[in-house]
C-alpha positions in Angstrom: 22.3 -19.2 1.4 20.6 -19.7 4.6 19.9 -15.8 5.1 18.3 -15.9 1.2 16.3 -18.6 2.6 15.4 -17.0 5.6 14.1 -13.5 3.4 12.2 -15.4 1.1 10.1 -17.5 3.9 9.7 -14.0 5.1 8.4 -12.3 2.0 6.0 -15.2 1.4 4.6 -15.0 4.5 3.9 -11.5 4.7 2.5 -11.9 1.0 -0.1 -14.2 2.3 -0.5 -12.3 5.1 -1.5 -9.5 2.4 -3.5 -11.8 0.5 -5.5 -12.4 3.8 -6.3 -9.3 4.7 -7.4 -8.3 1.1 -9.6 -11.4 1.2 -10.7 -10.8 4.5 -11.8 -7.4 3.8 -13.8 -8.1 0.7 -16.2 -10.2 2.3 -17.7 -7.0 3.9 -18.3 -5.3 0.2 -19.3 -8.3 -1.5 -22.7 -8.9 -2.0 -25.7 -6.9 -3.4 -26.1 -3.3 -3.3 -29.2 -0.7 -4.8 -27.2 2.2 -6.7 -28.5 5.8 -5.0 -30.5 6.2 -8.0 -32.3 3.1 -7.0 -32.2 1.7 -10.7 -29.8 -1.2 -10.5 -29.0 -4.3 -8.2 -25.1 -4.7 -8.3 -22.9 -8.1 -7.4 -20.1 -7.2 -5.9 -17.6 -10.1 -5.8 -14.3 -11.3 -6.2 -12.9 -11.7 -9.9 -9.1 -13.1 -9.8 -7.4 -11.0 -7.6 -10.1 -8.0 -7.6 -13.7 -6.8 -7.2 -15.9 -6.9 -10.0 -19.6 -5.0 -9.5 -21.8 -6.8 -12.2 -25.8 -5.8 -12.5 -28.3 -8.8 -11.9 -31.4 -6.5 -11.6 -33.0 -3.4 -13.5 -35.6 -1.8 -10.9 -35.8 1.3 -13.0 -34.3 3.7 -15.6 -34.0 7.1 -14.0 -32.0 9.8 -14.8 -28.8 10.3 -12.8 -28.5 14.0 -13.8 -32.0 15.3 -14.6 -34.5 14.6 -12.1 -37.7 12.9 -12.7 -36.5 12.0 -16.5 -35.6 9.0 -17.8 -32.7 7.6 -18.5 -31.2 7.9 -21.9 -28.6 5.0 -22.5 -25.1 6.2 -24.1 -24.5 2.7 -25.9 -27.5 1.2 -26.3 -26.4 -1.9 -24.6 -28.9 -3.9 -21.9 -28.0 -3.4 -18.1 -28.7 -7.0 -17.3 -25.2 -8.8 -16.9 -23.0 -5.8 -17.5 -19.9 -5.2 -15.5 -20.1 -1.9 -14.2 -16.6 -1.9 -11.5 -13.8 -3.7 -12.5 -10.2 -3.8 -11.0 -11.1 -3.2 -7.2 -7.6 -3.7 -5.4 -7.4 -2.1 -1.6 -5.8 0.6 -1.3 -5.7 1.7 2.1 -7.8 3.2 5.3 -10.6 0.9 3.8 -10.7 1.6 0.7 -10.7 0.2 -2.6 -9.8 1.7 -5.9 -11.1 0.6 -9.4 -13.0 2.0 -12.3 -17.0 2.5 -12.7 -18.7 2.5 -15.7 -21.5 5.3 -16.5 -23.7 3.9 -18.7 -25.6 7.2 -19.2 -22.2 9.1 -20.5 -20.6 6.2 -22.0 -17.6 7.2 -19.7 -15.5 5.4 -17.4 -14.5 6.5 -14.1 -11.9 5.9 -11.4 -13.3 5.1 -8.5 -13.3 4.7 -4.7 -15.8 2.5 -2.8 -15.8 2.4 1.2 -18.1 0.7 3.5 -19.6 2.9 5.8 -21.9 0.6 7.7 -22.7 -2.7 6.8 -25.9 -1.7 5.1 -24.0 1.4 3.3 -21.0 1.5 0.7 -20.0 5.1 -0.3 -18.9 5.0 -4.4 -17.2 8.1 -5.2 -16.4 8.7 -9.3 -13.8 10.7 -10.6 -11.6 11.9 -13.3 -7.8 12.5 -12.3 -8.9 13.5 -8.6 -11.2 12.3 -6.1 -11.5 15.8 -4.5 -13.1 16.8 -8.5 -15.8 13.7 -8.0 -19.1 12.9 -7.1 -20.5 10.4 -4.7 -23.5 8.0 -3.8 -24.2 5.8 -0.8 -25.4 2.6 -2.1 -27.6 0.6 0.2 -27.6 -3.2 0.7 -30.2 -5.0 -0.7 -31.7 -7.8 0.7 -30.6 -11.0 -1.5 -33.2 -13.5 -0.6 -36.2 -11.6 -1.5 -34.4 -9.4 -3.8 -36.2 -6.2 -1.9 -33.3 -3.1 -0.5 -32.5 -2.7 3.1 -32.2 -6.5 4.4 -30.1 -8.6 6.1 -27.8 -10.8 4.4 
């Protein structure tokens, strides 16, 4: 009885010693980011147990895939307030893995964000692998006056 005690105060503590870290970690990609393209603000913050990205600015409505056109929307649907990553769990080397949504194709992706400077989170999208992706550095944006590049 004792040594089934003994493993469970064990496997509680290392769980919130997991729980920590994860909570730890997120603290560097929460926060507000301008997508490459330069057309959204995303909030990137916890949602239960994961990272949610939600919009909470249109700047603009660029193309992602054809230069200097405009953006054609797949679903119709508004920008403002949608959730565009859901389900970001860590997943190792400091990384998280979740899905993106593309609101140009209608299609969502699997996807891996990083941080690779405190200013800069790498998103790479995929389908099946991420060597068969395609990624964009996101910069911070500056949450007090709403401009890119700032402090927060």
């Amino acid at each position: 009885m004792k040594s089934i005690l003994v493993r469970a105060a064990i496997l509680a503590a290392v769980s919130a010693a997991v729980q920590a870290h994860a909570a730890g970690s997120a603290a560097a990609e929460s926060g507000r980011w301008i997508t490459e393209s330069g057309n959204l603000e995303i909030d990137i913050a916890p949602c239960g147990d994961a990272l949610c990205g939600t919009v909470v600015r249109v700047i603009a409505n660029r193309s992602m895939s054809r230069p200097r056109a405009d953006m054609q929307v797949a679903d119709g649907r508004s920008a403002l307030g949608m959730q565009v990553l859901s389900g970001f769990m860590p997943s190792g080397n400091g990384e998280w893995q979740g899905q993106i949504y593309n609101r140009e194709d209608g299609q969502t992706y699997d996807c891996l964000i990083e941080l690779l400077a405190p200013d800069q989170l790498k998103v790479r999208a995929y389908k099946g692998l991420p060597l068969f992706g395609k990624t964009q550095v996101w910069r911070r944006a500056n949450e007090s006056s709403g401009e890119p590049g700032g402090p927060q």
